[in-house]
N, C-alpha and C positions, 0 to 999 in steps of 0.2 A: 560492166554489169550484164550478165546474161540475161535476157528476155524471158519473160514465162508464157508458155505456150500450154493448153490442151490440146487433146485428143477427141476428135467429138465421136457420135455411138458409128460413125464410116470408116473410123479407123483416117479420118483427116486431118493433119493438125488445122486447129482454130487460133488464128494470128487475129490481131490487134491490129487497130490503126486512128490515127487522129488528123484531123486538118479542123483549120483557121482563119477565118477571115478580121482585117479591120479594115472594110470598105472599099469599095471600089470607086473610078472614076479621080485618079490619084492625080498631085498636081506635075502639070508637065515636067519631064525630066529635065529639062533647060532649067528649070525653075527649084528641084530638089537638091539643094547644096550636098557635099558628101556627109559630112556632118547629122545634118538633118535625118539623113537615111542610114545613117550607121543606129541613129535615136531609134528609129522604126523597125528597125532592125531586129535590133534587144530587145524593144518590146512583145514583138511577136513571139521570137528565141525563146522570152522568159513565160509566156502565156499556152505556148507550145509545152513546155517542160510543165506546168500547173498540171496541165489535162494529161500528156504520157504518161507523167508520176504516176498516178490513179490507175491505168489502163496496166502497169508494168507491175502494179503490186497484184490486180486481179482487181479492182476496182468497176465499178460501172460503169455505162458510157453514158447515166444519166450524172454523176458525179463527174466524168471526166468533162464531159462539156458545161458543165455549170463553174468547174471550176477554171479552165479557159476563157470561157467569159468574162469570169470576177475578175480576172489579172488584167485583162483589158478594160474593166471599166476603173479600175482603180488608177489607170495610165491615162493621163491626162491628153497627151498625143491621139488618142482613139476618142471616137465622139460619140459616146455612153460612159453614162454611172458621172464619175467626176472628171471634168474637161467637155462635156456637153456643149452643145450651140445653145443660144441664148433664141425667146420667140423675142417676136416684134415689139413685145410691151416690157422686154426685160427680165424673160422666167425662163427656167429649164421644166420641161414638157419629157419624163422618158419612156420610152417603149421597151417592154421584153417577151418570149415567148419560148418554152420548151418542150420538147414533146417526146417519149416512150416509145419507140418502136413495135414493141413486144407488146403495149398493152393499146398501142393509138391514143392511151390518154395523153392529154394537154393540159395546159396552164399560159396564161398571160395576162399581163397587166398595160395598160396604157393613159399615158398622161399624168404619171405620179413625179411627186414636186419634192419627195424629203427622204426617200429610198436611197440608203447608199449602193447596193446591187442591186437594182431591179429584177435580175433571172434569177436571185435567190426567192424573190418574192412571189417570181411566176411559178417558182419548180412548188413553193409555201401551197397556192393556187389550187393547184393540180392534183397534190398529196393530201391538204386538207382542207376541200372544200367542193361542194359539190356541183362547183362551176369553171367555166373554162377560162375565163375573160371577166375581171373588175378594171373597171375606170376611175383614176383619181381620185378624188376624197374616200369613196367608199372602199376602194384597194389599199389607201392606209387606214383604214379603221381595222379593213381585215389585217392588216401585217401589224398594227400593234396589240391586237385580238388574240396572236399567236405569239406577241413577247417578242417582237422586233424591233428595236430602233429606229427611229426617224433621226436623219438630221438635216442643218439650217440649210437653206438654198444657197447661204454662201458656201457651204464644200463644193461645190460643182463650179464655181466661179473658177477662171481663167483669165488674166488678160486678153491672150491671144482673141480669144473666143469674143470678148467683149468687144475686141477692135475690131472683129470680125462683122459682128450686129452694127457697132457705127457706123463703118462704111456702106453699109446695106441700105439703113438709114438715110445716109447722104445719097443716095440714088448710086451706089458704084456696081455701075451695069457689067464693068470686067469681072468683079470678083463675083457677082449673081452666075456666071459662066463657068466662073471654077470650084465643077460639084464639090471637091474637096474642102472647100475653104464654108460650104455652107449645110450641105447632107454627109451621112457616113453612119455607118454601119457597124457592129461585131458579130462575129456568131463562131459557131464550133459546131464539127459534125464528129460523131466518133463511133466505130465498133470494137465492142468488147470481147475475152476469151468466151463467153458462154453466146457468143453468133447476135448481140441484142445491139440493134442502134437508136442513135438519141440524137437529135439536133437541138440548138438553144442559139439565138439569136437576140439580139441588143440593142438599142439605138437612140442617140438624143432628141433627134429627126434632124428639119430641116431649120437652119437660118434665118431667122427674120420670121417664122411663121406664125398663121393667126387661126382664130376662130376655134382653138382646140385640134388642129389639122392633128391626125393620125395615117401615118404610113404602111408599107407593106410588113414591115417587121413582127409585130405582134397577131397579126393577121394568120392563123392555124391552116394552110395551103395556099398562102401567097407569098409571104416571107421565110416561113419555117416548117418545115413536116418529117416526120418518121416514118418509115413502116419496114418491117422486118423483110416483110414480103418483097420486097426492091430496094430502097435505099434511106438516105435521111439526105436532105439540104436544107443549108441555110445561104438564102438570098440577101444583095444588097444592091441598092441602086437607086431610081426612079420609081418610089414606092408606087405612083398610083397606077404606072401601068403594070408592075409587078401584082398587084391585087387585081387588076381585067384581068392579067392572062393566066392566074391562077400559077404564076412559075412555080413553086415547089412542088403543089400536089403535079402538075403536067409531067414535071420529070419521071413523077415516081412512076404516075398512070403508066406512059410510053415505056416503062420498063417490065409493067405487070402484066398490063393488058397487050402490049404491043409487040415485045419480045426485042427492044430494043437495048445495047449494053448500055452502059452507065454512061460512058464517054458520050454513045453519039444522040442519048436522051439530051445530056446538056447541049451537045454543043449543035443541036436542032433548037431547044427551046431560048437560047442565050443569044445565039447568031444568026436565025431566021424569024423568028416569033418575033423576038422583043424590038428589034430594028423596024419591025412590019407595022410594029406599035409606036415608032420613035423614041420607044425604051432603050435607057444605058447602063448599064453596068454587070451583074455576075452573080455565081453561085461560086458554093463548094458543094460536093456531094462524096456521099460513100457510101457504097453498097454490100450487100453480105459477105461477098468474099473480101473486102477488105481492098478493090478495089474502089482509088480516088479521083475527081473531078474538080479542077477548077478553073471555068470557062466562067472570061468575061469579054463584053465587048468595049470595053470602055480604054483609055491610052494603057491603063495599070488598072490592079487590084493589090492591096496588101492582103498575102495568104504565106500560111506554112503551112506544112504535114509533115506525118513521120508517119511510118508500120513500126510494126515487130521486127525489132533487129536490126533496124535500116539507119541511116544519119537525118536527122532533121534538114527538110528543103526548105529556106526560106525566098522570098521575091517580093517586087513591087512591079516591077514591070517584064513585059514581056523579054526573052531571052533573047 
């Protein structure tokens, strides 16, 4: 299938492009049967093609990344939407956030218990309502205020996931070690033919967690940011120190204000910041020209991308 391209008023073409994250801090490769990761695989493969579709018909990149997102939270393997980690008392808790490049509006929700998309609910948010950010009960009154479905907190139920909580439970200090097995993340960064970028990011949160904890994900310049003017990322990792050090808006600052390219914005904020912080994990990012970034520090990150024209790259771990 041939690519659709414009022409913008330079007489430049205007390419497309998408990337994907499901989480960083992956379990050690000793530890990922092949099997396993042919699973992880596919999932990406198939949440990658969600959001290109979009991008290749001429599509938005706030549509392309919402709909990257939906495929992964509907994959039980990624931990958002259904397959979530369970808190401490036995509940799924989820986060999501999307934001406009073009326009800096935002939308997010956090701590919702009966959303089957949550970044459907965030983008809901955003478009119609005149706030950035609802929290739990009152973010489902608004989502079924605009004719949205809730359903039971058993769709989000997993074994996996539940074993996961018991051992936690039981005091199993190895598996509190392997971020994978307890935090994780989604998100999507995309730019579209008409030059506009969108990020949308996802997240069950953390394992075992109490008190209402909310992470960096939903967070509008800690886990997720837009702006036309430099780029869009979506972060995943160590939420709390990803909200100190402001990782997404920093990227974009160091590219606007500092004349920084995309690459070495991340891989200053990913490799020197967040270490400095004893932060772990990563971004994606993508900026106007349709140049990509996906810098993490953590052993792996599950990411794909594609441009205009190109072959889908998928990875977990470093090459």
């Amino acid at each position: 299938m041939i690519a659709l391209r414009r022409w913008s008023d330079q007489g430049k073409q205007q390419m497309f492009a998408l990337a994907i994250h499901g989480g960083a801090g992956t379990l050690p490769r000793a530890e990922m049967s092949g099997e396993r990761e042919l699973k992880y695989q596919a999932g990406l493969a198939a949440a990658l093609e969600a959001g290109y579709s979009v991008l290749q018909g001429r599509g938005t990149s706030l549509d392309a990344v919402m709909r990257a997102v939906m495929a992964l939270e509907d994959n039980p393997l990624f931990n958002a939407g259904r397959g979530s980690v369970f808190t401490l008392d036995g509940h799924n808790e989820l986060d999501a956030a999307i934001m406009d490049g073009r326009t800096l509006q935002a939308g997010a929700v956090c701590g919702v218990t009966h959303i089957r998309n949550p970044i459907e609910l965030a983008r809901t948010v955003m478009e119609h309502s005149e706030f950035v950010m609802l929290n739990g009960a009152g973010a489902e009154e608004f989502a079924l205020s605009r004719g949205m479905a809730l359903v039971p907190q058993s769709y989000f139920y997993t074994p996996e996931r539940w074993q996961q909580l018991e051992r936690i439970r039981g005091g199993d200090v190895a598996l509190s070690a392997l971020t994978i097995s307890h935090v994780g993340t989604v998100g999507a960064v995309a730019l579209d033919v008409d030059g506009r970028l969108a990020a949308a990011t996802s997240t069950g949160g953390m394992t075992g967690k109490r008190y209402s904890r909310i992470g960096d994900s939903p967070i509008i310049g800690a886990g997720t940011y837009a702006d036309d003017r430099s780029c869009a990322v979506s972060a995943t990792g160590h939420g709390e120190i990803f909200i100190r050090a402001a990782v997404a808006h920093d990227i974009c600052s160091r590219m606007r204000f500092g004349g920084r390219s995309l690459r070495d914005a991340a891989r200053e904020v990913v490799l020197e910041e967040l270490p400095a912080l004893r932060g772990e994990g990563g971004v994606i990012a993508i900026d106007r020209n349709g140049e990509i970034a996906m810098e993490f520090n953590s052993e792996g990150m599950f990411r794909a991308c594609r441009k205009d024209g190109g072959q889908p790259s998928i990875a977990i771990y470093r090459a």
